[in-house]
DSSP file (Angstrom, degrees, kcal/mol; ACC not computed):
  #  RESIDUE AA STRUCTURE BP1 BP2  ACC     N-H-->O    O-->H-N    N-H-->O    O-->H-N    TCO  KAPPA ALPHA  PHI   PSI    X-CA   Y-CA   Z-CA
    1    1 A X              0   0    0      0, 0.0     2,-0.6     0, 0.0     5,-0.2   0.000 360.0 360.0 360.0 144.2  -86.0  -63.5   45.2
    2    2 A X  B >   -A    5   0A   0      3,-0.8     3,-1.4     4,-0.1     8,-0.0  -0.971 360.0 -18.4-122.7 110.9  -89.0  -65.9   44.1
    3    3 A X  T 3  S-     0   0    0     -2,-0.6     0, 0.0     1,-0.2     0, 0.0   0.728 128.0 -57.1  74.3  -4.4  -90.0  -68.7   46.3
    4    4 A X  T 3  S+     0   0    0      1,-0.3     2,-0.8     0, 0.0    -1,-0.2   0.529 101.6 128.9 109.4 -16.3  -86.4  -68.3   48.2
    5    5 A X  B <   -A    2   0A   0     -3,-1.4    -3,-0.8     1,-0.1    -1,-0.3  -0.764  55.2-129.6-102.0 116.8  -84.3  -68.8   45.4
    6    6 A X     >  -     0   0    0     -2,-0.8     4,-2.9    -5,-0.2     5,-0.1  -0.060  35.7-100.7 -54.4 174.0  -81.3  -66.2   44.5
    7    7 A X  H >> S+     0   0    0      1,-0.2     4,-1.5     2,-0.2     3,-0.6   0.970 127.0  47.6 -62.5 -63.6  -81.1  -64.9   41.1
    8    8 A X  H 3>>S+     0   0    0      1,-0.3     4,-3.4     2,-0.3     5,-0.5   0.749 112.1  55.0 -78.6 -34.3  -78.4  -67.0   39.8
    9    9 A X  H 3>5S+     0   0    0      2,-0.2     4,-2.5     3,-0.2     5,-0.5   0.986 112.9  47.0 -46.7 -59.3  -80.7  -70.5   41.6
   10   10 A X  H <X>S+     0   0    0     -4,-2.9     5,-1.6    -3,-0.6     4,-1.4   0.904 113.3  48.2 -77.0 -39.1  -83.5  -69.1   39.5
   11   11 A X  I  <>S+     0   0    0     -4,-1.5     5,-1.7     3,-0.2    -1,-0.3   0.854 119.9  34.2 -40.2 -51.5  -81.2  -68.9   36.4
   12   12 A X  I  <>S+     0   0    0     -4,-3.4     5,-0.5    -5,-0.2     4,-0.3   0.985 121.2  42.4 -78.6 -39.4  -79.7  -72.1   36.6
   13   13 A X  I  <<S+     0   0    0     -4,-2.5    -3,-0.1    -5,-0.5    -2,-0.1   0.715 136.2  11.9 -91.8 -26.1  -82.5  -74.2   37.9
   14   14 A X  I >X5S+     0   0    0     -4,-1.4     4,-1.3    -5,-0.5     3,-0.7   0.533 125.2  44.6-123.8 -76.5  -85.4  -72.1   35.1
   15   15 A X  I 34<S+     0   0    0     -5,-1.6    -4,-0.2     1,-0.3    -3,-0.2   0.614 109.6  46.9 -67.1 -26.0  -83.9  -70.2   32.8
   16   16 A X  I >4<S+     0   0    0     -5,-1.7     3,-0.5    -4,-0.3     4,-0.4   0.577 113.4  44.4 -60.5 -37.4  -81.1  -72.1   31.5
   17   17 A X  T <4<S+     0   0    0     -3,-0.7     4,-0.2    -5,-0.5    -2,-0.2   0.588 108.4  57.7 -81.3  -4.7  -82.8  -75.3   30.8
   18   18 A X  T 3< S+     0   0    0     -4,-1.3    -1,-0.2     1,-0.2    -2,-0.1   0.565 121.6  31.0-103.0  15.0  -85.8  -73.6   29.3
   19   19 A X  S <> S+     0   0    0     -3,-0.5     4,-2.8    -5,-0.1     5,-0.3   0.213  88.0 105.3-139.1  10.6  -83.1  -72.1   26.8
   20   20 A X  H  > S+     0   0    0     -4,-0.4     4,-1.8     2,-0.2     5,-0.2   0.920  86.1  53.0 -46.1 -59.3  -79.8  -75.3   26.5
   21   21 A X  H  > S+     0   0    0      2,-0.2     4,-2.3     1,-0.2     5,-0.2   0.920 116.4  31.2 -96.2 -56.5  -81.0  -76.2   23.1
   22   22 A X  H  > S+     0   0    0      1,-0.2     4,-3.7     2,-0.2     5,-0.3   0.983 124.1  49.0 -62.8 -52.2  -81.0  -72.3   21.1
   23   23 A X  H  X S+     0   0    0     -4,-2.8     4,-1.5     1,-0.2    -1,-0.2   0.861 113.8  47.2 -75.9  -8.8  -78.1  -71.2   23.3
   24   24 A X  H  X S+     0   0    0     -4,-1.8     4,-1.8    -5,-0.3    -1,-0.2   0.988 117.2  42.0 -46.8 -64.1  -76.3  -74.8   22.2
   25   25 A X  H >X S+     0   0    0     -4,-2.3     4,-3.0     1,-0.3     3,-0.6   0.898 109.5  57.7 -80.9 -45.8  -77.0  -74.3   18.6
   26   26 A X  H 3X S+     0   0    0     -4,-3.7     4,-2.5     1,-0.2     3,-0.3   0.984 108.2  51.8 -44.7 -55.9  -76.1  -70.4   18.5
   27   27 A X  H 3X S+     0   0    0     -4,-1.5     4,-1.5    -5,-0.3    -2,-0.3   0.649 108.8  45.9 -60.5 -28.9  -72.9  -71.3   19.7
   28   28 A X  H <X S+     0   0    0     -4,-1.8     4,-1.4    -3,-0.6    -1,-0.3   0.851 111.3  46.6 -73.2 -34.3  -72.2  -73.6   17.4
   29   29 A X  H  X S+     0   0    0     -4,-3.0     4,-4.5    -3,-0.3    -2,-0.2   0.898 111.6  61.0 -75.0 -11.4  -73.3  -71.8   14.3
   30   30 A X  H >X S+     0   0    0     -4,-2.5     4,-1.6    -5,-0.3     3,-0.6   0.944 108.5  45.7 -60.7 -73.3  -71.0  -68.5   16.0
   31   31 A X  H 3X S+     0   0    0     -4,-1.5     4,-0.9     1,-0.3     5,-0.3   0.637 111.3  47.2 -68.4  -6.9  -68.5  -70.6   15.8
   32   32 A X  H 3X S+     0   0    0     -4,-1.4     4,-2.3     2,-0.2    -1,-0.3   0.882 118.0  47.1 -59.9 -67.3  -69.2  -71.9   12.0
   33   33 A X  H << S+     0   0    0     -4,-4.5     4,-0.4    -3,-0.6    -2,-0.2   0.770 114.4  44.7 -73.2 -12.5  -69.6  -68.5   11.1
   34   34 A X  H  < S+     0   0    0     -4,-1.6     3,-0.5    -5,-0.2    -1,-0.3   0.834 108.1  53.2 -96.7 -21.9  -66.4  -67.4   12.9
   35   35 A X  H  < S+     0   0    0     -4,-0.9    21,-0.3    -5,-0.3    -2,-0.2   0.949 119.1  41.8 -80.2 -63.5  -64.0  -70.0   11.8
   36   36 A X  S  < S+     0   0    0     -4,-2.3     2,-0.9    -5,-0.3    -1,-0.2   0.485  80.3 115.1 -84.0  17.9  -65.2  -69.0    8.3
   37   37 A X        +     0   0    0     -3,-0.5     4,-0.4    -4,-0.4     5,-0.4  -0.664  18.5 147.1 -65.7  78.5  -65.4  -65.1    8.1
   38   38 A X     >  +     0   0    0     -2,-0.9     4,-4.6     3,-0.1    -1,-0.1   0.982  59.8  61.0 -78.1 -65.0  -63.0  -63.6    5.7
   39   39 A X  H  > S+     0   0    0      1,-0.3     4,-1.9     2,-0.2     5,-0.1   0.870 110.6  28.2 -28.2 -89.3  -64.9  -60.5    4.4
   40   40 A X  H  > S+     0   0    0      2,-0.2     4,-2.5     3,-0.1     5,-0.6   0.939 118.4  63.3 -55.6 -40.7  -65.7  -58.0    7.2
   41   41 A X  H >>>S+     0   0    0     -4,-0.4     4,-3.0     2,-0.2     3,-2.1   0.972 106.1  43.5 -52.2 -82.2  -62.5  -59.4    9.1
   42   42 A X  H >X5S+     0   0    0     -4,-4.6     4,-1.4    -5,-0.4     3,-0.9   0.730 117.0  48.8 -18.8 -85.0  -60.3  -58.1    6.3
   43   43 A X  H 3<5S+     0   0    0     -4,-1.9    -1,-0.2     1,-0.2    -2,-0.2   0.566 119.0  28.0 -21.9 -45.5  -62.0  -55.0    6.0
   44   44 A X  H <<5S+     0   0    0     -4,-2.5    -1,-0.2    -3,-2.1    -2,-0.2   0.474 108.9  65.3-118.1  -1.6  -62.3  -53.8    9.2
   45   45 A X  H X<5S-     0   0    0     -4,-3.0     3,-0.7    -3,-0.9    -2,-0.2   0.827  85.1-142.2 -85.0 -31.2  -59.3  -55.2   11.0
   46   46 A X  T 3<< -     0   0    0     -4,-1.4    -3,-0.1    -5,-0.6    -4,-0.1   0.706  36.9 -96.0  82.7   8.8  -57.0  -53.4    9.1
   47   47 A X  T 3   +     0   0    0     -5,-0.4     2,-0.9     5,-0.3    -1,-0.2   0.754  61.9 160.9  61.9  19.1  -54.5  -56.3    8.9
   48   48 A X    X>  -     0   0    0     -3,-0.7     4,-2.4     4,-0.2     3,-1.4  -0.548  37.8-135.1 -77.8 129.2  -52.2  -55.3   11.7
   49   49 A X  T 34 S+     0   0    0     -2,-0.9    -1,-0.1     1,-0.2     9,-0.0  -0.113  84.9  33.7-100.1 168.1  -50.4  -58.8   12.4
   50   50 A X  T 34 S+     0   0    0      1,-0.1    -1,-0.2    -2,-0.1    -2,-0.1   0.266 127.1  37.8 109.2 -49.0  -50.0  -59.8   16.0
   51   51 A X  T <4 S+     0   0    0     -3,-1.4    -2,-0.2    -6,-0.1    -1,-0.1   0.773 119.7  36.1-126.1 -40.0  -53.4  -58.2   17.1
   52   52 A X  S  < S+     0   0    0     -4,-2.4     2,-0.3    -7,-0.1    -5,-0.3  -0.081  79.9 125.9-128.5  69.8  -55.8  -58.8   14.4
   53   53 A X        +     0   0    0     -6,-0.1     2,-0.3    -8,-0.0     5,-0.1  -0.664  26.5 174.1 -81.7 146.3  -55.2  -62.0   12.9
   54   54 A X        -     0   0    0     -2,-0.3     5,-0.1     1,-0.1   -19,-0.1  -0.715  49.4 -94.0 -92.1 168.8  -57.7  -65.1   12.3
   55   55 A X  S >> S+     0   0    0     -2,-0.3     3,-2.9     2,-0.2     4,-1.6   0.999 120.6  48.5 -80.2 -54.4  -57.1  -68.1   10.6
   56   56 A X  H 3> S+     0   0    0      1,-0.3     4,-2.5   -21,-0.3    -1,-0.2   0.949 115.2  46.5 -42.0 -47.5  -58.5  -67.2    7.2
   57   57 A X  H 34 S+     0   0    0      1,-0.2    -1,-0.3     2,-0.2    -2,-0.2   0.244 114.5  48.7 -85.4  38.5  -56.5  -64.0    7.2
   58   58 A X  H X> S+     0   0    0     -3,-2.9     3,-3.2    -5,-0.1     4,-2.3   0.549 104.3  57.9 -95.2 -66.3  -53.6  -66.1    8.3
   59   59 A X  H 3X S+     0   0    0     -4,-1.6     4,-2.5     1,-0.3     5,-0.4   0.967 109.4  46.3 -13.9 -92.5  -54.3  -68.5    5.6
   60   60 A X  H 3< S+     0   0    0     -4,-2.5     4,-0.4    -5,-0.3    -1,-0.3   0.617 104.0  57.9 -62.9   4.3  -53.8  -65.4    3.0
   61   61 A X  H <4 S+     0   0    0     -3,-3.2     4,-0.3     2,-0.1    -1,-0.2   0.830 113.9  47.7 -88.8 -45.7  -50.5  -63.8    4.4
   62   62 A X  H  <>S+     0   0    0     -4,-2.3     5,-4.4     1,-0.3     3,-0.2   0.909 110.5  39.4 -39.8 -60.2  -49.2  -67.1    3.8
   63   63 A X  T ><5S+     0   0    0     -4,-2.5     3,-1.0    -5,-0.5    -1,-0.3   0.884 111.7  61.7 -68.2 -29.6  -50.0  -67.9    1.1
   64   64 A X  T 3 5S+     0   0    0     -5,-0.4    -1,-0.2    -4,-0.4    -2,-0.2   0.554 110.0  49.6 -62.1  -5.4  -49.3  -64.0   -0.3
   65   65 A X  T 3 5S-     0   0    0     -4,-0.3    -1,-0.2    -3,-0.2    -2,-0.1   0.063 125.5-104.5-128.7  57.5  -45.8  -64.6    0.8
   66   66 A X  T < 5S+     0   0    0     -3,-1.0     2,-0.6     1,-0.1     3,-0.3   0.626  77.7 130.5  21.8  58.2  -45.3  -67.9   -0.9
   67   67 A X     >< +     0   0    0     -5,-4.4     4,-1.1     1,-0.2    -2,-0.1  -0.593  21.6 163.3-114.2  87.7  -45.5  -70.2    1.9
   68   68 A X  H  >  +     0   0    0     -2,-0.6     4,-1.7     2,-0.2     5,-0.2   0.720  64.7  59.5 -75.1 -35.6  -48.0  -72.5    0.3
   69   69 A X  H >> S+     0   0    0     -3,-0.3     4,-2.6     1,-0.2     3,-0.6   0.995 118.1  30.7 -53.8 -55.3  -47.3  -75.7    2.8
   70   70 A X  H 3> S+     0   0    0      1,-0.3     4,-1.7     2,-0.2    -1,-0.2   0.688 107.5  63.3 -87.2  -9.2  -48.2  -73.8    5.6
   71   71 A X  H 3X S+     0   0    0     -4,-1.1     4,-1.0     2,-0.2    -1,-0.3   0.844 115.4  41.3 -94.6 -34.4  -50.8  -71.5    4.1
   72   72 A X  H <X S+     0   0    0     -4,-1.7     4,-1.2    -3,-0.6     5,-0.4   0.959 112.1  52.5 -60.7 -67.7  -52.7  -75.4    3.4
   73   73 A X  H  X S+     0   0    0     -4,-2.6     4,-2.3     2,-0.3     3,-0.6   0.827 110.6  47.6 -27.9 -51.1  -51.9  -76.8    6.8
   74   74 A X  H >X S+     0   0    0     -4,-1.7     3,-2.4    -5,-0.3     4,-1.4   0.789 118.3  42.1 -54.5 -97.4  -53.5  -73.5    8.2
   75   75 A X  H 3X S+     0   0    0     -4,-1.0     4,-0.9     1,-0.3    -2,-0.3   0.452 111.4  55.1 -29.7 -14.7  -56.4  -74.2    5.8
   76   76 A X  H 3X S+     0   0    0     -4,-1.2     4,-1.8    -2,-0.7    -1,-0.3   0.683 106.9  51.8 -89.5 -40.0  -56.6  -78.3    6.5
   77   77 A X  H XX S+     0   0    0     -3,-2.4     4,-1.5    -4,-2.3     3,-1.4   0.992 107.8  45.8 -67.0 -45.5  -57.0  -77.7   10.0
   78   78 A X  H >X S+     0   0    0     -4,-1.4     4,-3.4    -5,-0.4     3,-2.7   0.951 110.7  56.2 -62.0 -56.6  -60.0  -75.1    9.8
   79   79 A X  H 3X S+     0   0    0     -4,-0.9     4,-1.2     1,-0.3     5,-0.3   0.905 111.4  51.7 -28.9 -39.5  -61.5  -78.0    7.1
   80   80 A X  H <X S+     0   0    0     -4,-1.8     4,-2.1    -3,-1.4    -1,-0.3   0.887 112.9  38.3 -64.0 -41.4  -60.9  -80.1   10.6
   81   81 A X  H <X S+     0   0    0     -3,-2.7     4,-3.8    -4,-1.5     5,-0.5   0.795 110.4  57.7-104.0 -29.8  -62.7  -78.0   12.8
   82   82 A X  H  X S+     0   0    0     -4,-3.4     4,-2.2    -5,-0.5    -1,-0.3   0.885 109.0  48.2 -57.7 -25.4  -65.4  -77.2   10.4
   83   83 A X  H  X S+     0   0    0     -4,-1.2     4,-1.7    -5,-0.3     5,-0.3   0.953 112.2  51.5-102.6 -64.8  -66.1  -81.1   10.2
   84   84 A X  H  X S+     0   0    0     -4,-2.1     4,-1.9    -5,-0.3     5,-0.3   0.871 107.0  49.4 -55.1 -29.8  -66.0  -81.2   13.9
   85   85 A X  H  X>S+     0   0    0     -4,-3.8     4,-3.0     1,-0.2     5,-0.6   0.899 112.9  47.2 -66.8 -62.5  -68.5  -78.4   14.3
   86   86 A X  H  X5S+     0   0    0     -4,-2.2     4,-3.2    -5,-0.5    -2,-0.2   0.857 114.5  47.6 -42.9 -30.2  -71.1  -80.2   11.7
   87   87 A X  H  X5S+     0   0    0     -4,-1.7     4,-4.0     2,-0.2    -1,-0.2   0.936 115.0  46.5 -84.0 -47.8  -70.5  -83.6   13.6
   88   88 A X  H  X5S+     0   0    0     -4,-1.9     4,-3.5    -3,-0.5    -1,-0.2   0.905 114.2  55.8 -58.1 -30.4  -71.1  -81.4   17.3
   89   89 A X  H  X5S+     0   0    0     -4,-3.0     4,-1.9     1,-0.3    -2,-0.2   0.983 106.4  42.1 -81.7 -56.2  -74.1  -80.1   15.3
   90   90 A X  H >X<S+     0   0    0     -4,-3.2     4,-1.6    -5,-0.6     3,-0.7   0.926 108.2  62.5 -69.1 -17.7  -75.5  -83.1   14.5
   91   91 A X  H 3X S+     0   0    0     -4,-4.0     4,-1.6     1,-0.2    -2,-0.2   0.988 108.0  44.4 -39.0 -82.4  -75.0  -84.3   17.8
   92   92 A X  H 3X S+     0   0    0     -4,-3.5     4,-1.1     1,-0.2    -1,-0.2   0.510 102.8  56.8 -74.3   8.8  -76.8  -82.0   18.9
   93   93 A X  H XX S+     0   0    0     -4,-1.9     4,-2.7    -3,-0.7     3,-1.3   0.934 110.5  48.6 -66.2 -69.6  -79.8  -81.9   16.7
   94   94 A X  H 3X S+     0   0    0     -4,-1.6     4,-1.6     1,-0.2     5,-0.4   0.908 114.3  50.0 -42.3 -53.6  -80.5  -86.0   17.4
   95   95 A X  H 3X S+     0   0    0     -4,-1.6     4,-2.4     2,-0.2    -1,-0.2   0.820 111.8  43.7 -49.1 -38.8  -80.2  -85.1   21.0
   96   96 A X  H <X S+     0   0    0     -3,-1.3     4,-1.5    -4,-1.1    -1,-0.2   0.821 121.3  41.2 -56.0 -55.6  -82.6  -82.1   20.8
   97   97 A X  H  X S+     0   0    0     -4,-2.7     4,-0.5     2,-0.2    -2,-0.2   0.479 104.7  63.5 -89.8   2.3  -85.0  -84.2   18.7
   98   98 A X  H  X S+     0   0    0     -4,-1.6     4,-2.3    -5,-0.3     5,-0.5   0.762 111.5  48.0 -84.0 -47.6  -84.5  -87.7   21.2
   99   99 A X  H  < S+     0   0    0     -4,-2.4    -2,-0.2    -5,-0.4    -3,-0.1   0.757 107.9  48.8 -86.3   0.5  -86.2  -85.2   23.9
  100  100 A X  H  X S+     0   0    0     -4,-1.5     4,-2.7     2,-0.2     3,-0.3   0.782 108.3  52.7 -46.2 -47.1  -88.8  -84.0   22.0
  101  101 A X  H  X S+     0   0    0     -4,-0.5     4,-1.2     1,-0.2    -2,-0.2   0.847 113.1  45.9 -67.5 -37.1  -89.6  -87.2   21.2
  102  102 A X  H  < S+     0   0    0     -4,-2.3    -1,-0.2     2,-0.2    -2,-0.2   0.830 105.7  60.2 -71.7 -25.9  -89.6  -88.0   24.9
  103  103 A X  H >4 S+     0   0    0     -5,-0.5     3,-0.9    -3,-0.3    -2,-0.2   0.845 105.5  45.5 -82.3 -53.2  -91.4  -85.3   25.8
  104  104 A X  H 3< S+     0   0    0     -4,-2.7    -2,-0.2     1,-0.3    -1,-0.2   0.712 102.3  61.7 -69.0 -12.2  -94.3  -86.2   23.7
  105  105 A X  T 3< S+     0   0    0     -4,-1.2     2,-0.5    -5,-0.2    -1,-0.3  -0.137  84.3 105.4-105.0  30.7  -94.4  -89.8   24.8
  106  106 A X  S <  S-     0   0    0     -3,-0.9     3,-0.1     3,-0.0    -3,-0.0  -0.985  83.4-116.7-114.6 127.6  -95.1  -88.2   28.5
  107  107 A X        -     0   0    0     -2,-0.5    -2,-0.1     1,-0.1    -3,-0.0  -0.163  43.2 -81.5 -66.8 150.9  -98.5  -88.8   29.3
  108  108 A X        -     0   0    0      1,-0.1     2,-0.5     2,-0.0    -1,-0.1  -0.117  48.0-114.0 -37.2 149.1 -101.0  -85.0   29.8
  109  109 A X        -     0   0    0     -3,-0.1     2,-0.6     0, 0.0    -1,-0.1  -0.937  28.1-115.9 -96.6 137.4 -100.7  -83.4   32.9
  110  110 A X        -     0   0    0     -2,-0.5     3,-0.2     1,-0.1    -2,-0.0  -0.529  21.5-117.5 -56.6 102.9 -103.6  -83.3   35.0
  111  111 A X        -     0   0    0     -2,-0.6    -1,-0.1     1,-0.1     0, 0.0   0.041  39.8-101.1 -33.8 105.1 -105.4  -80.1   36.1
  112  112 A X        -     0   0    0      1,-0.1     2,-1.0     2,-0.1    -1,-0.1   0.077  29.2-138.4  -6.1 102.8 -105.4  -79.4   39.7
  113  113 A X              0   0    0     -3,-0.2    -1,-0.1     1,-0.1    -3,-0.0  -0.710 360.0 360.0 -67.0  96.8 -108.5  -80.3   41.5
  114  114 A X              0   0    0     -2,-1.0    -1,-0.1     0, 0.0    -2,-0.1   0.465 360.0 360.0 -72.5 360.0 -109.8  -77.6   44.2
């Protein structure tokens, strides 16, 4: 304990605000980078259907077994969610950079006097 505060106090109340913005913006590019991962998936998933599917390798069973409609539809929605991550993403850039900018407009703090 510090000061009184349980771990998970001192986590939310310190350690989580002094880290919102990286663990924001990781999370969004994980999920950039997972919505659009073909390569290693394929590879190392081994294609077993049921258990390790994604939408790209859903996307390319379809379409390898001529179902072309659905193999798009699959492939217009991830186009959907990619467009929604970049929109979340800039969201949260202007937000990130309105409280920098806020941050600087905060006058110095003063040094303690003894």
């Amino acid at each position: 304990m510090v000061l009184g505060a349980t771990g998970w106090q001192t986590f939310w109340h310190v350690t989580l605000p002094n880290i919102k913005w990286g663990l924001i913006y990781g999370v969004i590019l994980c999920n950039a980078r997972a919505m659009g991962e073909f390569g290693a998936v394929s590879v190392v998933s081994g294609h077993i259907r049921g258990q390790t599917n994604t939408m790209p390798l859903h996307v390319e069973i379809l379409y390898n077994e001529y179902q072309s409609v659905a193999a798009f539809a699959i492939a217009t929605l991830l186009a959907l969610l990619a467009l929604v991550t970049l929109v979340i993403k800039s969201f949260v850039e202007w937000q990130f950079e309105r409280d920098m900018r806020a941050a600087a407009a905060l006058p110095p703090e003063r040094p303690l006097e003894l």
